[in-house]
N, CA, C and O atoms as a printed pandas DataFrame, in Angstrom:
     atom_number atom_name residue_name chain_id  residue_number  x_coord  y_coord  z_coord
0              1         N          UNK        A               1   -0.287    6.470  -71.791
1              2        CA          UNK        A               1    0.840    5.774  -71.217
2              3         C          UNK        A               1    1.600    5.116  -72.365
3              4         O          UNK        A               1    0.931    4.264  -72.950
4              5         N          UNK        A               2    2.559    5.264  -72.724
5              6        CA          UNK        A               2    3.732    4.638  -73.385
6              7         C          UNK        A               2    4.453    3.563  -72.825
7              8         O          UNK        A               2    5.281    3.716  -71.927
8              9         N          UNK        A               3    4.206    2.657  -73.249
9             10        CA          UNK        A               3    4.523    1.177  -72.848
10            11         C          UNK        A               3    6.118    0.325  -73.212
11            12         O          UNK        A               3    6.648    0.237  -74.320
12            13         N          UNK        A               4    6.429   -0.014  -72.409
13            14        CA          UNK        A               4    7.804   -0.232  -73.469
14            15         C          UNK        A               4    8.182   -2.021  -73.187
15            16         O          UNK        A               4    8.861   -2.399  -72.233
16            17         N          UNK        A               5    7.629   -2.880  -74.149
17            18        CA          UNK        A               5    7.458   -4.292  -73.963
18            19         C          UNK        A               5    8.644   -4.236  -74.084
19            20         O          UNK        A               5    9.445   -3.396  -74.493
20            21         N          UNK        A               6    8.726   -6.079  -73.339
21            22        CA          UNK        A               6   10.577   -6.593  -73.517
22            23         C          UNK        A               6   10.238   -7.753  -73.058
23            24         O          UNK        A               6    9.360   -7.740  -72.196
24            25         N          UNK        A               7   10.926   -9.373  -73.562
25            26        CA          UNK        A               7   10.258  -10.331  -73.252
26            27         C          UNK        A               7    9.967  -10.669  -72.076
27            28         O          UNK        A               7    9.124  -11.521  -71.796
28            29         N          UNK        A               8   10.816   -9.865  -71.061
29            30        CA          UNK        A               8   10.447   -9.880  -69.221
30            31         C          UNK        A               8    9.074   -9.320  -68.985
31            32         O          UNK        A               8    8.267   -9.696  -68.134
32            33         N          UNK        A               9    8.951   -8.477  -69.765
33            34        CA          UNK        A               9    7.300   -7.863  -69.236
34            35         C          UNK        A               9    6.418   -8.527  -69.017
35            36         O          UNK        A               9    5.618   -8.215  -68.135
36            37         N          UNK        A              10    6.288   -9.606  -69.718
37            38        CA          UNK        A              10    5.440  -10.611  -70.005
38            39         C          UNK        A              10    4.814  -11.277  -68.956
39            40         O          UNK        A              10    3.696  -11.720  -68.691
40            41         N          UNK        A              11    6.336  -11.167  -68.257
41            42        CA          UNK        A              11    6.569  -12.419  -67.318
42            43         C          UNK        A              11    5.853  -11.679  -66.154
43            44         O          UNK        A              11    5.096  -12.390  -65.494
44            45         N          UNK        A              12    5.968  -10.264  -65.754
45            46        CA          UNK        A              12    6.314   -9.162  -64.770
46            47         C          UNK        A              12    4.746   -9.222  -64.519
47            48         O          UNK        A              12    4.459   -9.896  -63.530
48            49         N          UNK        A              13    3.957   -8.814  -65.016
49            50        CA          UNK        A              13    2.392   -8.302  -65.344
50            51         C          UNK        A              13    1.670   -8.673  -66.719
51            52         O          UNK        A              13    1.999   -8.575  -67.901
52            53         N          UNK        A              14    0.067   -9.338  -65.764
53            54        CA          UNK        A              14   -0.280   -9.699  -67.308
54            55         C          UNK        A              14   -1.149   -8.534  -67.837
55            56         O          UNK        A              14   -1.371   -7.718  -66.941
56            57         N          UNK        A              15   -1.788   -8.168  -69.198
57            58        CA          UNK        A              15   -2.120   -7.337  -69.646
58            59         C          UNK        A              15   -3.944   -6.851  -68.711
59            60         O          UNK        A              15   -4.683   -5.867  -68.691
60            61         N          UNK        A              16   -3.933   -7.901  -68.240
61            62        CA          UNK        A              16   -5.154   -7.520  -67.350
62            63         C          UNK        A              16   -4.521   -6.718  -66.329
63            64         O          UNK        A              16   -5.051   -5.613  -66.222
64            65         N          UNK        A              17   -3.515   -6.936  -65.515
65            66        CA          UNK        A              17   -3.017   -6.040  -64.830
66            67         C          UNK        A              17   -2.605   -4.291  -65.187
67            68         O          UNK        A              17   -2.885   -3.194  -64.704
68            69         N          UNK        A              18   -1.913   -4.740  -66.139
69            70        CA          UNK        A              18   -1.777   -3.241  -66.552
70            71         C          UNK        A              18   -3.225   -2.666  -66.829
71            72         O          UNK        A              18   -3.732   -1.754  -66.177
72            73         N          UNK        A              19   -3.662   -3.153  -67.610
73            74        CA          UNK        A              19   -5.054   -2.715  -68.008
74            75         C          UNK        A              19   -5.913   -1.762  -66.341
75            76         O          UNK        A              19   -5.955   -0.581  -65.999
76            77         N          UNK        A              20   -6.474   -3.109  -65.704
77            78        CA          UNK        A              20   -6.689   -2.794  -64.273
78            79         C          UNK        A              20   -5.808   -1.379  -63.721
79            80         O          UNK        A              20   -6.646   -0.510  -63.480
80            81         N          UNK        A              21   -4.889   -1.048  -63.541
81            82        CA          UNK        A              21   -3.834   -0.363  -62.955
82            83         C          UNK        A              21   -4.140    1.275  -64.032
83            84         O          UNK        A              21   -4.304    2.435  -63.655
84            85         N          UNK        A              22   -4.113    0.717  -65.331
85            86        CA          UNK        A              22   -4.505    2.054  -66.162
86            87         C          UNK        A              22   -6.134    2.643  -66.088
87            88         O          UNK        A              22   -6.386    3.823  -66.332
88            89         N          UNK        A              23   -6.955    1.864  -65.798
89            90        CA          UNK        A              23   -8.035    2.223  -65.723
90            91         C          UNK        A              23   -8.440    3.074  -63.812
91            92         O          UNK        A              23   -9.156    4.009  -63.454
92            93         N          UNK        A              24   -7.500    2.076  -63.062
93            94        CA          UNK        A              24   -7.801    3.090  -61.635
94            95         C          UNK        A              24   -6.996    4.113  -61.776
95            96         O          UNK        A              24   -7.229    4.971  -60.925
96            97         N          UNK        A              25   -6.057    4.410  -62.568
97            98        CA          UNK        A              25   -5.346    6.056  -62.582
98            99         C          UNK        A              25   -5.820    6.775  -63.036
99           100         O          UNK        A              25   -5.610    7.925  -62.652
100          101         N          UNK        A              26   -6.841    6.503  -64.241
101          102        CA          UNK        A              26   -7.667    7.422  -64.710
102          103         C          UNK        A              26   -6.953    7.194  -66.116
103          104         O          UNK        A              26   -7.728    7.668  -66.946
104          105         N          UNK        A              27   -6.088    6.801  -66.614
105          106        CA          UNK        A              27   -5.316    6.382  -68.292
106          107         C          UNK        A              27   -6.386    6.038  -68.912
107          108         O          UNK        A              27   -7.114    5.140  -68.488
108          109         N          UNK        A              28   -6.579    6.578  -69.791
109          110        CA          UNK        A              28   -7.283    6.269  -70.957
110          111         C          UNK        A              28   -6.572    5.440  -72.297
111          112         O          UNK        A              28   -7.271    5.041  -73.228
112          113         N          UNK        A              29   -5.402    5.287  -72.263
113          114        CA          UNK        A              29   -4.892    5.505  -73.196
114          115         C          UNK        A              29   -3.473    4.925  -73.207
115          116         O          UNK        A              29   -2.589    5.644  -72.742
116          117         N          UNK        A              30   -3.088    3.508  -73.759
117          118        CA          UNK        A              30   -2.390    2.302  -73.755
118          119         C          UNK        A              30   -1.505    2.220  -74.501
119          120         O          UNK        A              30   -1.805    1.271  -75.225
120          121         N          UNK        A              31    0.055    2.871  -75.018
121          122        CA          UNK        A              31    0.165    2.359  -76.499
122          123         C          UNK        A              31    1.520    1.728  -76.136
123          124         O          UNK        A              31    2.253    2.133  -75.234
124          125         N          UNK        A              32    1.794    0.535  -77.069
125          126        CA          UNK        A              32    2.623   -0.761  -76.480
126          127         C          UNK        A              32    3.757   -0.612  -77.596
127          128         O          UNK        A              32    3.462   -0.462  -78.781
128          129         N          UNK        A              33    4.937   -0.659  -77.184
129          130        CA          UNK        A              33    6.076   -0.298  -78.175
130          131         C          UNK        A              33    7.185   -1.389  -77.766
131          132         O          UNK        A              33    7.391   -1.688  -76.590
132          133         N          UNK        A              34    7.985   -2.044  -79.017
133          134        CA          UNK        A              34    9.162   -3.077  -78.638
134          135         C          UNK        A              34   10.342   -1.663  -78.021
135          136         O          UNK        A              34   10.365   -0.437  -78.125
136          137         N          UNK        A              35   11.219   -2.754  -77.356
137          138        CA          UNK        A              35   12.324   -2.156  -76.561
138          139         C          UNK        A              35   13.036   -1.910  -77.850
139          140         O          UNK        A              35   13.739   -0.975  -78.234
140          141         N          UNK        A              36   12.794   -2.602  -78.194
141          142        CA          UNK        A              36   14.449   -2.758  -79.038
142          143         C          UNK        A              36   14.168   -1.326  -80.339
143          144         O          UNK        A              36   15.078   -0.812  -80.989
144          145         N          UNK        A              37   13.015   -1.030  -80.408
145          146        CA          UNK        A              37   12.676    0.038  -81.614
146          147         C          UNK        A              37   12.459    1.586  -80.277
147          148         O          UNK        A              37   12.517    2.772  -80.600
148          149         N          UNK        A              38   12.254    1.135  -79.057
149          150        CA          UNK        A              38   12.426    2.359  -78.217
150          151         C          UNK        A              38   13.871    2.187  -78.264
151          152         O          UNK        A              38   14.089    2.614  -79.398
152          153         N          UNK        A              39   14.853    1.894  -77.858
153          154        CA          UNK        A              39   16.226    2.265  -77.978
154          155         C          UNK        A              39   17.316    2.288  -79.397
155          156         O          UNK        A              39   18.522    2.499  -79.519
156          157         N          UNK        A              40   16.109    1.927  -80.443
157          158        CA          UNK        A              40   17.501    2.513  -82.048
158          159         C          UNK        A              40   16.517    3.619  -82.298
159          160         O          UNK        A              40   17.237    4.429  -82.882
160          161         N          UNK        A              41   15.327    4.165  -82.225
161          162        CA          UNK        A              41   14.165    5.378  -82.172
162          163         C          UNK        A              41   13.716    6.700  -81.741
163          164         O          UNK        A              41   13.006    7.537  -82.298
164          165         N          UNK        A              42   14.415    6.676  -80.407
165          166        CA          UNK        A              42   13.475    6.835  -79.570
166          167         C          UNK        A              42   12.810    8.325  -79.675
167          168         O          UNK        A              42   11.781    8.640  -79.077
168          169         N          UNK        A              43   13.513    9.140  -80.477
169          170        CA          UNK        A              43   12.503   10.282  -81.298
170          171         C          UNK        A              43   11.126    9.886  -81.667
171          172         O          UNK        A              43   10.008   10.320  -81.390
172          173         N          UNK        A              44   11.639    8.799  -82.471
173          174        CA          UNK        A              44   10.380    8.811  -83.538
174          175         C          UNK        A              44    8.982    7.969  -82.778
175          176         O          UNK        A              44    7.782    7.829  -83.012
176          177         N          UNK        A              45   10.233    7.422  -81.484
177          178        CA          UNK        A              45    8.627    6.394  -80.856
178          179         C          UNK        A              45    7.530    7.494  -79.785
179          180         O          UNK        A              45    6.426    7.148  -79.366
180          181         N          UNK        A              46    8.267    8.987  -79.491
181          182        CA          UNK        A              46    7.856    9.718  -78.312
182          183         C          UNK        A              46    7.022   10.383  -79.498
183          184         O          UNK        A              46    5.804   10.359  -79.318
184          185         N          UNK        A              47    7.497   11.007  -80.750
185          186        CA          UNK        A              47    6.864   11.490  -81.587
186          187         C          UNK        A              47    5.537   11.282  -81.837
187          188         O          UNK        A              47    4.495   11.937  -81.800
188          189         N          UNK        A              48    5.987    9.866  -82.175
189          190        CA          UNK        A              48    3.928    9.176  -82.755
190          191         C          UNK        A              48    3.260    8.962  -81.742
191          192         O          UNK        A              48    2.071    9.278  -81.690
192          193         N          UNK        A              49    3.923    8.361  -80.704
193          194        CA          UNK        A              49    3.179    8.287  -79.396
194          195         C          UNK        A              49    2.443    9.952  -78.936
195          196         O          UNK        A              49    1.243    9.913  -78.664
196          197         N          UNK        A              50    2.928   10.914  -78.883
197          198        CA          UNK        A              50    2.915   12.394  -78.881
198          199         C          UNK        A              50    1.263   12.430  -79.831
199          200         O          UNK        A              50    0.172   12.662  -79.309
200          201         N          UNK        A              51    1.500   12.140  -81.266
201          202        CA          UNK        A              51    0.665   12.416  -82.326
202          203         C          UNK        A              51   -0.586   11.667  -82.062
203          204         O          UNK        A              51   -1.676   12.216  -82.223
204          205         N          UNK        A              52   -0.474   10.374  -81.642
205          206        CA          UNK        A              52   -1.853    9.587  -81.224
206          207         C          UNK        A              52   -2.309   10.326  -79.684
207          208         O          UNK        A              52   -3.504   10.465  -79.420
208          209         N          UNK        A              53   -1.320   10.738  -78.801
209          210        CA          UNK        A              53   -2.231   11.136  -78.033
210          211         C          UNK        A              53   -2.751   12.194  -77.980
211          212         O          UNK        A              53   -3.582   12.348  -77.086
212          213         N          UNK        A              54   -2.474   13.302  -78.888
213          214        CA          UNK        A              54   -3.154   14.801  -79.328
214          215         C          UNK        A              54   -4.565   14.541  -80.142
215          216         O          UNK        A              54   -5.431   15.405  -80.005
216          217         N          UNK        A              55   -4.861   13.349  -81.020
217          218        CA          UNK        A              55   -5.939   12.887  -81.740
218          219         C          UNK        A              55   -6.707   12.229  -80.501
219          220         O          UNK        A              55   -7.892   12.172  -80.832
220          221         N          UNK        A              56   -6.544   11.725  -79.253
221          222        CA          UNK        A              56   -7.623   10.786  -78.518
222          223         C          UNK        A              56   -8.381   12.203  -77.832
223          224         O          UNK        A              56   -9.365   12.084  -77.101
């Protein structure tokens, strides 16, 4: 799951929640990215995100 923080998230769900929520879907696999580097990026953030999840 590709995560895309923003200071509202914070507010929205706490990381136990997501956590909880990723573990009953069956997600293995968490990775947490700023907004602001997903929207000047967003190649390079699907990319590595892409590359870490071919290595898990």
């Amino acid at each position: 799951m590709l995560k895309i923080d923003s200071e509202s998230s914070h507010q929205n769900a706490t990381e136990d929640e997501v956590c909880g929520l990723s573990v009953d879907s069956g997600i293995c696999l968490v990775k947490h990215y700023e907004a602001t580097r997903c929207s000047e990026q967003p190649d390079l953030v699907v990319q590595e995100f892409l590359e870490i999840l071919s290595q898990a």
